[in-house]
MDTraj code that builds the backbone (N, CA, C; nanometers):
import mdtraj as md
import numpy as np

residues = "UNK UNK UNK UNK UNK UNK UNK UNK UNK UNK UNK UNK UNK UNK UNK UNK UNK UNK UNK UNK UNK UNK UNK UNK UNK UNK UNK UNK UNK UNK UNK UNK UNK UNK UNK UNK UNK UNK UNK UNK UNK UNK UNK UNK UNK UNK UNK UNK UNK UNK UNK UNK UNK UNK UNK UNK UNK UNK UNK UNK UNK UNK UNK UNK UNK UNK UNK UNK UNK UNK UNK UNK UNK UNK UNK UNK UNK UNK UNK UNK UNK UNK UNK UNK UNK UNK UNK UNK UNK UNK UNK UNK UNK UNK UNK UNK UNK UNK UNK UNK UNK UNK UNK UNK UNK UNK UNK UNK UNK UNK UNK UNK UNK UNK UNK UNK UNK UNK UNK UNK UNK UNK UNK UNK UNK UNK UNK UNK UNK UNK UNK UNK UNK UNK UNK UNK UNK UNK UNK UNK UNK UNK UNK UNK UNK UNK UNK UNK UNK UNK UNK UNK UNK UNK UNK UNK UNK UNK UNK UNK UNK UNK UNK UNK UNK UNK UNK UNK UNK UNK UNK UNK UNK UNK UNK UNK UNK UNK UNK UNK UNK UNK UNK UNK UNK UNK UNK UNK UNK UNK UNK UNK UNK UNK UNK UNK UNK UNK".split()
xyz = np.array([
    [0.7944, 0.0322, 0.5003],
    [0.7794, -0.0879, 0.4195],
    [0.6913, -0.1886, 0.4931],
    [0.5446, -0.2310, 0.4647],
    [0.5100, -0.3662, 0.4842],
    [0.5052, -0.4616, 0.3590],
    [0.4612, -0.5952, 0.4471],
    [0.4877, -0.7222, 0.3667],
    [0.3700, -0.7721, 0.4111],
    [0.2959, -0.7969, 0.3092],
    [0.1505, -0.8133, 0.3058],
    [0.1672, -1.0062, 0.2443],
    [0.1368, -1.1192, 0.3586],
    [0.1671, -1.2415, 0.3121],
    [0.0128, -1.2870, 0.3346],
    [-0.0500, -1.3502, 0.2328],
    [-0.1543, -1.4316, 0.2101],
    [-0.1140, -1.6001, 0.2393],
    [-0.1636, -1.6182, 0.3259],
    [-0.1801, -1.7817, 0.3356],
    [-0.2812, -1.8636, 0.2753],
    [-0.2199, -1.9744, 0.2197],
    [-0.2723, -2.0820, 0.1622],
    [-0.1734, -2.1863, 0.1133],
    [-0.2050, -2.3046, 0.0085],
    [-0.1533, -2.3782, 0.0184],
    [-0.1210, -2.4253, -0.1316],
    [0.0279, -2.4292, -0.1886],
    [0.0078, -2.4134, -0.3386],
    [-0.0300, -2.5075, -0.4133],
    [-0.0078, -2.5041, -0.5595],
    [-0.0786, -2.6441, -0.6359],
    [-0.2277, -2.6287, -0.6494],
    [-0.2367, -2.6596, -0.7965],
    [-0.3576, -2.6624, -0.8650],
    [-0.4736, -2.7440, -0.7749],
    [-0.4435, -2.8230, -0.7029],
    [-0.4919, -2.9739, -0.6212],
    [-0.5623, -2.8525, -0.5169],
    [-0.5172, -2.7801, -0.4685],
    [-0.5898, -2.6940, -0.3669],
    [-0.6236, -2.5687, -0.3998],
    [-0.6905, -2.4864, -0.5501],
    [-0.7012, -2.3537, -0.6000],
    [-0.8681, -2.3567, -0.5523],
    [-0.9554, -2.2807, -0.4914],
    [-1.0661, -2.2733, -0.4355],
    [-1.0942, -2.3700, -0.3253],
    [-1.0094, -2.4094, -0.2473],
    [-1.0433, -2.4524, -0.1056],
    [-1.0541, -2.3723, -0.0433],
    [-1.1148, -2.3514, 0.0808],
    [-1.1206, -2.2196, 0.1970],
    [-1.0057, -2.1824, 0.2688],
    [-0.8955, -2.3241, 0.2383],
    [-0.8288, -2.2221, 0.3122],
    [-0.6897, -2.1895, 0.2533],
    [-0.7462, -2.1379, 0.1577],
    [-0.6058, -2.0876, 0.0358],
    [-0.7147, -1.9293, 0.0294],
    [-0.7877, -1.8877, 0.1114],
    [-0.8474, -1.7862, 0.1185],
    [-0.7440, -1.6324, 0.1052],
    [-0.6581, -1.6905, 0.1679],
    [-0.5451, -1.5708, 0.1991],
    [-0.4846, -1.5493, 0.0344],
    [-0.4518, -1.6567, -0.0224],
    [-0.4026, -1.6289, -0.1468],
    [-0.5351, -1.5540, -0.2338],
    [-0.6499, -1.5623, -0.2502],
    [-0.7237, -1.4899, -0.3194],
    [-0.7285, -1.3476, -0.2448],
    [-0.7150, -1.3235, -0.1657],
    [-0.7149, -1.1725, -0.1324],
    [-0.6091, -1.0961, -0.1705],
    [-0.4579, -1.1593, -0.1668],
    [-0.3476, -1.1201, -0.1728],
    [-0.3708, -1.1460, -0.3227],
    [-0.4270, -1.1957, -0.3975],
    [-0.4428, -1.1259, -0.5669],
    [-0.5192, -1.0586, -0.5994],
    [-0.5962, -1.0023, -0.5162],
    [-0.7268, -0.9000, -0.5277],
    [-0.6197, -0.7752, -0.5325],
    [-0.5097, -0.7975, -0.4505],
    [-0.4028, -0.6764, -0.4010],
    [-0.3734, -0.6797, -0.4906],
    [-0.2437, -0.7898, -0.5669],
    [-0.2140, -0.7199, -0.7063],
    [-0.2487, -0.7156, -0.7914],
    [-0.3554, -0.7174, -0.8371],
    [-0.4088, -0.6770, -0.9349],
    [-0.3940, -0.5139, -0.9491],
    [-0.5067, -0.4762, -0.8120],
    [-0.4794, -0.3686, -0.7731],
    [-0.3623, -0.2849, -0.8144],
    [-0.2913, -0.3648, -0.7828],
    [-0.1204, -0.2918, -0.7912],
    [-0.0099, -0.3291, -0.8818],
    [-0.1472, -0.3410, -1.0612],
    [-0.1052, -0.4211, -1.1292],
    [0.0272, -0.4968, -1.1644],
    [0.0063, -0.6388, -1.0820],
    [0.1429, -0.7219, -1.0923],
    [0.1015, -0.8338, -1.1277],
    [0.1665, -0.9060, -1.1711],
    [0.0793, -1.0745, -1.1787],
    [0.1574, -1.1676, -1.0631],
    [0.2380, -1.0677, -0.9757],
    [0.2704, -1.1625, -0.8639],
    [0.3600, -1.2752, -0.9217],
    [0.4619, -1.2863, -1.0357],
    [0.5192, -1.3887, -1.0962],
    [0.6152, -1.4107, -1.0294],
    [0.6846, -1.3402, -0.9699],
    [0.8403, -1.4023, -0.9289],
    [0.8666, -1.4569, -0.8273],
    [0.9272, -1.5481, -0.8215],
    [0.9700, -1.6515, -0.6949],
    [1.0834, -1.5704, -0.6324],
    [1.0547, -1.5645, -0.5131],
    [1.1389, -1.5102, -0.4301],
    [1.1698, -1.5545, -0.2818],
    [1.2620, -1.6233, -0.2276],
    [1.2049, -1.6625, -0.0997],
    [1.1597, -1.7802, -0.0485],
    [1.1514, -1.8641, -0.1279],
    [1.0182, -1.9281, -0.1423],
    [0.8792, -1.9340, -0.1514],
    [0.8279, -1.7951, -0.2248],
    [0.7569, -1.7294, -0.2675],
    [0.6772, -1.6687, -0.3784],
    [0.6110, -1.6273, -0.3970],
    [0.5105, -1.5270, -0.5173],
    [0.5716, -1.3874, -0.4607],
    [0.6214, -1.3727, -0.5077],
    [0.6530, -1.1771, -0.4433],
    [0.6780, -1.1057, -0.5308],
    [0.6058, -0.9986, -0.4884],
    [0.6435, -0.8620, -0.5574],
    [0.6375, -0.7318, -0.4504],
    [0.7340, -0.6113, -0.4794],
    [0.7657, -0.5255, -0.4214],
    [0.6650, -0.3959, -0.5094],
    [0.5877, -0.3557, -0.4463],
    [0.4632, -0.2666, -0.5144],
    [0.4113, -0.1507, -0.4225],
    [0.3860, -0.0786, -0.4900],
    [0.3051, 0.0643, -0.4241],
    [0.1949, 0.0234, -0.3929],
    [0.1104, 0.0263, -0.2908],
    [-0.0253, 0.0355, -0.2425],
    [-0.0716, 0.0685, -0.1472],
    [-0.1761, 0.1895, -0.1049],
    [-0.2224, 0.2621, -0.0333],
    [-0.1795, 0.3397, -0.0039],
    [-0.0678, 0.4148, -0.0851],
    [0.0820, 0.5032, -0.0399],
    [0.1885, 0.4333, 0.0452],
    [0.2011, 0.3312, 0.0198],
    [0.3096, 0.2266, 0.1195],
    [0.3686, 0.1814, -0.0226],
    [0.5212, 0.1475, -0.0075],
    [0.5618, 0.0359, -0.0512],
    [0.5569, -0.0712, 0.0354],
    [0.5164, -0.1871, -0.0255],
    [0.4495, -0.2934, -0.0292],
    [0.5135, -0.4272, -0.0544],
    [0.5329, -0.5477, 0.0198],
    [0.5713, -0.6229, -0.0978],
    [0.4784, -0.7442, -0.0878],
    [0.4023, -0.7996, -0.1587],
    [0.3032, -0.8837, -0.2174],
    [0.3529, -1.0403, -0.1753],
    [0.2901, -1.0928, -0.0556],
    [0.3692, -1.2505, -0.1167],
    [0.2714, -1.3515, -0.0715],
    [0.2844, -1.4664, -0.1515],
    [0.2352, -1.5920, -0.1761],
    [0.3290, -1.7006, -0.1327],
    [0.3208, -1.7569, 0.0232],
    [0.3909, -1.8615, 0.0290],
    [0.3906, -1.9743, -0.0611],
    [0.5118, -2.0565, -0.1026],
    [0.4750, -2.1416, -0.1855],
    [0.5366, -2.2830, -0.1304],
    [0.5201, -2.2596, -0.0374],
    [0.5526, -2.4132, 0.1096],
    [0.4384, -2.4573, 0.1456],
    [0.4180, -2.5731, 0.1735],
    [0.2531, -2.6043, 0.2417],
    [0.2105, -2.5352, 0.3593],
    [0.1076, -2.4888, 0.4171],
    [0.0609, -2.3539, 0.5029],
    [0.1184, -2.3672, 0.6307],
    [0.1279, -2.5449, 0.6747],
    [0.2409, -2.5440, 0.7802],
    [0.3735, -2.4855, 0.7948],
    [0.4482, -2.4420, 0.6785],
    [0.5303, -2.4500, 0.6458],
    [0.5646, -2.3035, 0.5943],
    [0.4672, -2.1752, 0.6333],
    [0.4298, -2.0773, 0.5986],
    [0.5382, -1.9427, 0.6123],
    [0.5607, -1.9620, 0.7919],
    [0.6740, -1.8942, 0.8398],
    [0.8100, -1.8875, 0.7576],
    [0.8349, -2.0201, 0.6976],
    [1.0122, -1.9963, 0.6369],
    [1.0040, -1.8711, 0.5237],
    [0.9208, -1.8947, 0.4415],
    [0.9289, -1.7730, 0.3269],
    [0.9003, -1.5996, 0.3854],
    [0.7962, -1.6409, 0.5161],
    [0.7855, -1.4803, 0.5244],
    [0.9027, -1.4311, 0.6069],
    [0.9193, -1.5437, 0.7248],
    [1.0663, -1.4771, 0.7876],
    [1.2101, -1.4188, 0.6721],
    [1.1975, -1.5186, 0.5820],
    [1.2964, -1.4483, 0.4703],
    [1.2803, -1.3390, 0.3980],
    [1.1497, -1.3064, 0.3615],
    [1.1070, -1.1722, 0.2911],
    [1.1028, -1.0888, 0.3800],
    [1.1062, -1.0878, 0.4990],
    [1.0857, -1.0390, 0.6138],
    [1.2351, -0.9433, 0.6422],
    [1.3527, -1.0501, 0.6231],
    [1.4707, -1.0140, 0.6761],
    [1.5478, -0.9564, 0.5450],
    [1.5119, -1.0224, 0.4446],
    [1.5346, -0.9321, 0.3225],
    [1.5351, -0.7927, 0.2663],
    [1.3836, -0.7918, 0.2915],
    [1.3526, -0.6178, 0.3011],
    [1.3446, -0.5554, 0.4047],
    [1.4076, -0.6260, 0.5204],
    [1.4110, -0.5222, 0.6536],
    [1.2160, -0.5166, 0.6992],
    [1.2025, -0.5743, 0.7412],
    [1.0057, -0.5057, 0.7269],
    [1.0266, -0.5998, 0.9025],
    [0.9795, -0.4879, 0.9728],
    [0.9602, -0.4762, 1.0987],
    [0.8424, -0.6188, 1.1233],
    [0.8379, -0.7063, 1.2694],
    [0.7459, -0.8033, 1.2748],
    [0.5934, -0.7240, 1.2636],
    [0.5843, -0.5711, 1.3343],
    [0.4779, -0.5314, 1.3566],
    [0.4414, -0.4670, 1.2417],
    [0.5125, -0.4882, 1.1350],
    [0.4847, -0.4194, 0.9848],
    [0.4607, -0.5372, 0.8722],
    [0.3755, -0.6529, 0.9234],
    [0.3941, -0.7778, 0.8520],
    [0.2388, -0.8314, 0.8726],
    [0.1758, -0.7812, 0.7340],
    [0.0155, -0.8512, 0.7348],
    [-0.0360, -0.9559, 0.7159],
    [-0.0553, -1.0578, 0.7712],
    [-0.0985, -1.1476, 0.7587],
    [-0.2323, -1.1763, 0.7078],
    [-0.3225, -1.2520, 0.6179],
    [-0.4431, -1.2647, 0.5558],
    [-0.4439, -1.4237, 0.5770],
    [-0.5710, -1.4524, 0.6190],
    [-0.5740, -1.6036, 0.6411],
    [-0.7269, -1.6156, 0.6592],
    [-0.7775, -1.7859, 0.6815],
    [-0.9016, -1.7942, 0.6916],
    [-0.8944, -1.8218, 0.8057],
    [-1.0094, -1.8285, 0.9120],
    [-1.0825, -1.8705, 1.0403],
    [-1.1896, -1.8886, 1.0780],
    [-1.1827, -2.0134, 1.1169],
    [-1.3246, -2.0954, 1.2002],
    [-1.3501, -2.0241, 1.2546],
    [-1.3468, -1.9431, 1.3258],
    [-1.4041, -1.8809, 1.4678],
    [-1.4794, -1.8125, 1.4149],
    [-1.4996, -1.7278, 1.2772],
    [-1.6012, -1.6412, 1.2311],
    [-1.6833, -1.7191, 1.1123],
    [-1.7975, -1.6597, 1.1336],
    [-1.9140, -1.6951, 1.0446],
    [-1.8542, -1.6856, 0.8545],
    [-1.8950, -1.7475, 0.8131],
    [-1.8433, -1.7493, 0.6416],
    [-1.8651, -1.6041, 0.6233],
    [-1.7615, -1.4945, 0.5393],
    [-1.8239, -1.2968, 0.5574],
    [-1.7892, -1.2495, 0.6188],
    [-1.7621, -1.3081, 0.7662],
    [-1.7103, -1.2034, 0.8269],
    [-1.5527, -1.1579, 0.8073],
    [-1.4901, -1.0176, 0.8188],
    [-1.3624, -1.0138, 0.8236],
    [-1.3516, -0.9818, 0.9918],
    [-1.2480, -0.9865, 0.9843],
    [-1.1967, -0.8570, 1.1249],
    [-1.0257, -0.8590, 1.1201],
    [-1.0307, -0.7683, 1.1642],
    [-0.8648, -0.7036, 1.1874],
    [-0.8018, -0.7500, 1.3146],
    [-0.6879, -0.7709, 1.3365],
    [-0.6454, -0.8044, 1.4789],
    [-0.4879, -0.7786, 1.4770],
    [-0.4529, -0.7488, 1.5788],
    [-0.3014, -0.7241, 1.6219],
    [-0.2082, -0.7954, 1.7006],
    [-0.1253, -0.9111, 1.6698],
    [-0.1127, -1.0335, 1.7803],
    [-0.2035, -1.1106, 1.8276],
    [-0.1778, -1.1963, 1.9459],
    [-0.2663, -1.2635, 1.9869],
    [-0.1748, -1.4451, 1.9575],
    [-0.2982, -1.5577, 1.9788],
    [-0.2287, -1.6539, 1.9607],
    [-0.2902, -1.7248, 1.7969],
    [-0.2490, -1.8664, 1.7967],
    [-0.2453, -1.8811, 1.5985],
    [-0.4091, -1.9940, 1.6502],
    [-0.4436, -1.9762, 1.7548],
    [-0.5979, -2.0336, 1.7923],
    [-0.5503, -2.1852, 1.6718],
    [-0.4680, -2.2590, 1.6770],
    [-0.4623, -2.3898, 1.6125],
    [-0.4294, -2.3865, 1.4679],
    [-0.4627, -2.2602, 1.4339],
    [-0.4007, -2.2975, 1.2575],
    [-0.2672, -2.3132, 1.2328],
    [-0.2294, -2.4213, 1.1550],
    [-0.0991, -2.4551, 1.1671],
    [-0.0344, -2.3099, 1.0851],
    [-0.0624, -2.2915, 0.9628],
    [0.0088, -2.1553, 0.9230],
    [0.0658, -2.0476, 0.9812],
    [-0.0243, -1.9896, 1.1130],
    [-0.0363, -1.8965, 1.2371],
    [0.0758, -1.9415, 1.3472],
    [0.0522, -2.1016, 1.3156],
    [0.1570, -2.1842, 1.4338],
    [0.2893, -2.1702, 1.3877],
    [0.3035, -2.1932, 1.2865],
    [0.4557, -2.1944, 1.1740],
    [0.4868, -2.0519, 1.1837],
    [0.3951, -1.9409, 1.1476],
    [0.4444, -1.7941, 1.1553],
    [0.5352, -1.7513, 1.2811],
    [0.4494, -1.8176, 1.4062],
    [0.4566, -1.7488, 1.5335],
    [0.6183, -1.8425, 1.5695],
    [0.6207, -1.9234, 1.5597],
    [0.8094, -2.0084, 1.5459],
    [0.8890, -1.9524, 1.4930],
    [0.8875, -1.9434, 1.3454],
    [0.9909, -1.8753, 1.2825],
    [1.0034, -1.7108, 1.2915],
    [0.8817, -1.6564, 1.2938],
    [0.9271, -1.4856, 1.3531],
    [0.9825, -1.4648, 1.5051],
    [0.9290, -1.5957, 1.5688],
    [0.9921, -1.5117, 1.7179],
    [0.8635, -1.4637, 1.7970],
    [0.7588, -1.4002, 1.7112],
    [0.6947, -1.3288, 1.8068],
    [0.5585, -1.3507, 1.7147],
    [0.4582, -1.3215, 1.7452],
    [0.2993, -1.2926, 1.7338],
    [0.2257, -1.1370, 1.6890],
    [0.3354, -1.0610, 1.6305],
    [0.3165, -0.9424, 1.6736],
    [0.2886, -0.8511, 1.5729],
    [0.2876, -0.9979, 1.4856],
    [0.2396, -0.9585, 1.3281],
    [0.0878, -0.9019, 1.3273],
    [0.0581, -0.8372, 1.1886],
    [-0.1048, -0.7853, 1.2291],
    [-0.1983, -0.8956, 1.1135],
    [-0.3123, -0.9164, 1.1304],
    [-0.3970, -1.0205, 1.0715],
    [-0.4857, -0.9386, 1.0165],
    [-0.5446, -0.9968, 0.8949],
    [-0.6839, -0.9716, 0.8559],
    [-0.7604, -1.1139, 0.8180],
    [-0.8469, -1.1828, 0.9248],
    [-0.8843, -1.2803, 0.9720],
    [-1.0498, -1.3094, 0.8706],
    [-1.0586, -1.3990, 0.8113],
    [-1.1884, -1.3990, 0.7018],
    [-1.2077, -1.5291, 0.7055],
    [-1.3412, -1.4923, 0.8003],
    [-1.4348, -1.6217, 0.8356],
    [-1.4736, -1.7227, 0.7219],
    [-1.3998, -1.8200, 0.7806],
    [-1.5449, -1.9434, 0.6650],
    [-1.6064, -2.0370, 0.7529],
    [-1.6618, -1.9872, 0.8435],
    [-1.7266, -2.0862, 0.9612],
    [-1.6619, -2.1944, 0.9993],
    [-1.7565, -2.2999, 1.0712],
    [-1.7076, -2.4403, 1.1954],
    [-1.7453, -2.5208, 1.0691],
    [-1.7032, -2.6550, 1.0399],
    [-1.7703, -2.7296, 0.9843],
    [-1.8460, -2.7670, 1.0269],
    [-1.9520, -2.8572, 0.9476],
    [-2.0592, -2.9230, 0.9523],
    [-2.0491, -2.9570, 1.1153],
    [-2.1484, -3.0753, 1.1747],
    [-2.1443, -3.1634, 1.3032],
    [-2.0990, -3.2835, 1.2125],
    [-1.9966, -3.3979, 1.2549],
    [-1.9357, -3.5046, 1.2217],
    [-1.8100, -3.4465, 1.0714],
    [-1.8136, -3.3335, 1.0411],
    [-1.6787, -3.3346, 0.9358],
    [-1.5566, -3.3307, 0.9653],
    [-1.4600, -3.3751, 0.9403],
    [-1.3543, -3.3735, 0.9588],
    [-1.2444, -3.2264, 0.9355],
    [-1.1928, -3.1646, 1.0384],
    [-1.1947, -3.0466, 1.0413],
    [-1.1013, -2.9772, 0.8754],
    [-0.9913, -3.0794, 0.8979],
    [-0.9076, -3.1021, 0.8006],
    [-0.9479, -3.1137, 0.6679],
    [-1.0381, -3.1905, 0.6180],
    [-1.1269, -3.2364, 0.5344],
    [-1.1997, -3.1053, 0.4889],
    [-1.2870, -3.0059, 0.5937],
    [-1.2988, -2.9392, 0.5454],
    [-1.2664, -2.8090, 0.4685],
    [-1.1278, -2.7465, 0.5660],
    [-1.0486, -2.6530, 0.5202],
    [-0.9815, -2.6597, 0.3670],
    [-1.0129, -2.7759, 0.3822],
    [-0.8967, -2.8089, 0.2051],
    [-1.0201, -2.8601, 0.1382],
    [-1.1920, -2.8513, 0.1810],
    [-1.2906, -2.8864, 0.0754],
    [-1.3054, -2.7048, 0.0075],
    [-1.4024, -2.7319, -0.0889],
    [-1.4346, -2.6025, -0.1867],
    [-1.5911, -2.5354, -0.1285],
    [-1.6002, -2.4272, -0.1583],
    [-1.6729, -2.3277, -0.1263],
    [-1.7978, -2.4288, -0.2023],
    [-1.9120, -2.3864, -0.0830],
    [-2.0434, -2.4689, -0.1772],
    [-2.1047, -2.3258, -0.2651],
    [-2.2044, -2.3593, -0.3245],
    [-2.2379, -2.2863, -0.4300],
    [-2.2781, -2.1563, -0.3997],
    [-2.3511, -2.1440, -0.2612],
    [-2.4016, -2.0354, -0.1652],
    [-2.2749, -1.9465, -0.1710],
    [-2.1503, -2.0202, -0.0843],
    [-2.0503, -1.9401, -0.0358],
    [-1.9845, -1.8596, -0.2095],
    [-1.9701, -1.9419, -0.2738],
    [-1.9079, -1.8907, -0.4244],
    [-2.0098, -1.8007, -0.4610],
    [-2.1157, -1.7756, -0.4313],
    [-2.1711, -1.6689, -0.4913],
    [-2.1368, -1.5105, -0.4229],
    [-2.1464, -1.5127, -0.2873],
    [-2.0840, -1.4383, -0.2450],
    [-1.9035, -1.4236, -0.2313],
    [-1.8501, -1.5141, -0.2947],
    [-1.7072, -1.5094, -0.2180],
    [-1.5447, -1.4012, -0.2619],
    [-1.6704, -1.3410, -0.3707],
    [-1.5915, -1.2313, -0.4439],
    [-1.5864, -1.0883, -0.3549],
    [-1.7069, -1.0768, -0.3591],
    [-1.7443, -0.9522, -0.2107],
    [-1.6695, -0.9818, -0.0847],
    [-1.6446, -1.0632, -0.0383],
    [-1.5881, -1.1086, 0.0351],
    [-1.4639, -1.0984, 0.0575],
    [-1.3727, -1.1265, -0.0431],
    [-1.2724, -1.1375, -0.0672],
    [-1.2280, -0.9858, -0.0992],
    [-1.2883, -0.8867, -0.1787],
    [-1.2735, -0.7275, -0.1854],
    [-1.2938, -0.7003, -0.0404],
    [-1.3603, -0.7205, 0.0333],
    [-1.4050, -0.6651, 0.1574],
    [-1.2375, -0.6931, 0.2304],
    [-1.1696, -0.8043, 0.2404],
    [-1.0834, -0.8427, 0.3119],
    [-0.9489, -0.7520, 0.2030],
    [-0.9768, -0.7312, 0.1070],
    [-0.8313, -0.6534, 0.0196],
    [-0.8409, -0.5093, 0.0759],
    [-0.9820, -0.4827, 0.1092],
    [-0.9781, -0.3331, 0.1620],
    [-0.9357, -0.3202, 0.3020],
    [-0.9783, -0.4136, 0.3678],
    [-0.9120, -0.3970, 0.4781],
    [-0.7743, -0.3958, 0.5284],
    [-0.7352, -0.4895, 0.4413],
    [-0.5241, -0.4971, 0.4125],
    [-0.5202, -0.3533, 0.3804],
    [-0.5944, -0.2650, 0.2643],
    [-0.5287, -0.1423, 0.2464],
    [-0.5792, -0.0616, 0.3567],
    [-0.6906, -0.0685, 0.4239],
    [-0.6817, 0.0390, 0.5501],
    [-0.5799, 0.0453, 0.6485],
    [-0.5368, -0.1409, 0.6998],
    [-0.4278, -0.0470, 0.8049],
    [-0.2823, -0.0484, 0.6989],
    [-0.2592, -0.0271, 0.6297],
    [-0.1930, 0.0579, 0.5165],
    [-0.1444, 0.1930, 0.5614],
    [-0.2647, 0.1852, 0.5288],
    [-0.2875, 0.3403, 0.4842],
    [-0.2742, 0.4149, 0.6375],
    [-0.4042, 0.3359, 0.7155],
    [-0.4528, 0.4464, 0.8292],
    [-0.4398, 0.3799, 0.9848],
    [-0.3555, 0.2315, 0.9664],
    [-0.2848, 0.1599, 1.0564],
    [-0.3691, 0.0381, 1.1243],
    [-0.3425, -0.0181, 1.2084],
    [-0.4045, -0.1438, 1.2553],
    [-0.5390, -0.0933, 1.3580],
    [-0.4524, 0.0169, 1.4285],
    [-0.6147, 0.0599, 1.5310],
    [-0.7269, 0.0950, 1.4884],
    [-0.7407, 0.1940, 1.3451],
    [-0.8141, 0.2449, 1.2513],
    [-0.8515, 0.1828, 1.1842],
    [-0.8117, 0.0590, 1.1700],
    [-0.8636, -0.0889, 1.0923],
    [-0.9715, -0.1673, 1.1354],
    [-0.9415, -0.1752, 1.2789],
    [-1.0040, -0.2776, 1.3885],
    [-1.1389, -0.1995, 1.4113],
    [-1.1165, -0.0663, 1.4300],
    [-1.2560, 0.0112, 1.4596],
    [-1.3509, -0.0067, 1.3615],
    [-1.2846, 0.0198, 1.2541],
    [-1.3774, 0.0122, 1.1283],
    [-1.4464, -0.1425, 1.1136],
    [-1.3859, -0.2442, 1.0946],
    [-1.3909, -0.3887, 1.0628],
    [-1.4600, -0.4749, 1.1717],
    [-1.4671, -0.4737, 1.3093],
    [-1.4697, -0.5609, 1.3786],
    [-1.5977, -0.4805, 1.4008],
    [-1.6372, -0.4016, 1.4093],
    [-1.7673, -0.3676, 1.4519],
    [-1.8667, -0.3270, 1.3746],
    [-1.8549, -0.4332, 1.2373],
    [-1.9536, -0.4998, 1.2030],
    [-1.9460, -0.6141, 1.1318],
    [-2.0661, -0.6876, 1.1007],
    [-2.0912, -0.8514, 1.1077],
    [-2.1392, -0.8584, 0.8971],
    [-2.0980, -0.9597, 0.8830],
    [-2.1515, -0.9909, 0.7643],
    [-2.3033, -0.9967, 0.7534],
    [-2.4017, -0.8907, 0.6684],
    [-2.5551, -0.9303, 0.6482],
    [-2.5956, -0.8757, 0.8138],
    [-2.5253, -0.8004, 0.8918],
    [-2.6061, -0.7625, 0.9921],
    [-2.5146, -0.6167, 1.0296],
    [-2.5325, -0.5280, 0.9675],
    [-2.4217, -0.3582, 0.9479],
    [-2.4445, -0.3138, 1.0479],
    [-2.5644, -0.3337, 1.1602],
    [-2.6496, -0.2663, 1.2656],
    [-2.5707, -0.3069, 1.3565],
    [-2.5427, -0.4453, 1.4042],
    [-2.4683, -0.5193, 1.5074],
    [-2.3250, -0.4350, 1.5463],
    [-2.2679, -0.4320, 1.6865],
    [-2.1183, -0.4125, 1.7076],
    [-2.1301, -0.5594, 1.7121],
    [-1.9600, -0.5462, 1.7169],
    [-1.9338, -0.7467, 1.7360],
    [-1.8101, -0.6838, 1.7632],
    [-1.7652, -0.7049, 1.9240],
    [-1.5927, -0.7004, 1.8952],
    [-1.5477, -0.7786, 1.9156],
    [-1.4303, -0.8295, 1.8502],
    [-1.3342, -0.9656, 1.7874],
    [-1.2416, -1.0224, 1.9268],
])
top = md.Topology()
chain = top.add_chain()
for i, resn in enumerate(residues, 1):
    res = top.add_residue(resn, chain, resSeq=i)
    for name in ("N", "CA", "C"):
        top.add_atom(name, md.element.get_by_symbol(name[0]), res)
traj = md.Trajectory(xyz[None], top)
């Protein structure tokens, strides 16, 4: 059993900000795995679903992203789903807008969501699929920008993008976190030629 949790932040007030990124991937999933993701569970969007030959369960925190950890630690302890069997999808500065990459632990590098996860599980040991939306501007406010909207550039691509990061949730699925990372991290958005490791 994994538990595949998309971060973002609920309410109409924040639907296409960058960093409710995690929630558009985690509906790329159910769709996939046709659900509409309706039921509150947890404090949550969850659903319990087949995907990639895994049962699955689908969730959408519905706490502000600080506040991220309480619903997954509960879906967590609910369905029994191991910390190292718990996917995390989120956005990050550290990569260029496109890029994905896979990762296995590590620290929450400042995002409060990552910060809230790593408290209430106990441990870090959860696995990520990490989807760049770059640094802001020089003089923006970092805050300001995470909760601004994709400019017209990024929305044109941000569908590809967003499939790119649902496939990667189903690779380590399917074929696990190491087989993920090989595939994903060694290559770059608009440059397939490049290694880049994460």
């Amino acid at each position: 059993m994994y538990l595949v949790v998309g971060l973002g932040n609920p309410g109409a007030q924040y639907a296409g900000t960058r960093h409710n990124v995690g929630f558009l991937v985690v509906d790329v999933l159910a769709r996939r795995a046709m659900t509409d993701l309706g039921k509150s569970q947890s404090g949550a969007l969850a659903d319990k679903v087949r995907l990639a030959d895994q049962a699955v369960v689908l969730a959408k925190p519905q706490q502000y992203m600080n506040l991220s950890g309480g619903p997954t630690q509960a879906l967590a302890a609910f369905y029994k789903v191991d910390t190292d069997h718990i996917v995390v999808v989120h956005d990050d500065l550290d990569l260029p807008f496109g890029d994905v990459r896979v990762k296995s632990g590590g620290g929450h590098g400042g995002h409060n969501g990552l910060r809230d996860l790593h408290s209430r599980l106990g441990s870090p040991s959860y696995q990520r699929v990490r989807v760049g939306i770059s640094r802001p501007p020089k003089g923006w406010d970092t805050a300001d920008y995470v909760l601004g909207r994709w400019t017209s550039d990024e929305s044109a691509s941000l569908g590809e993008v967003v499939d790119t990061a649902a496939d990667a949730v189903e690779h380590v699925l399917r074929r696990g976190v190491s087989d993920a990372m090989n595939l994903y991290n060694q290559r770059r958005s608009g440059d397939a030629g490049q290694d880049l490791v994460s």
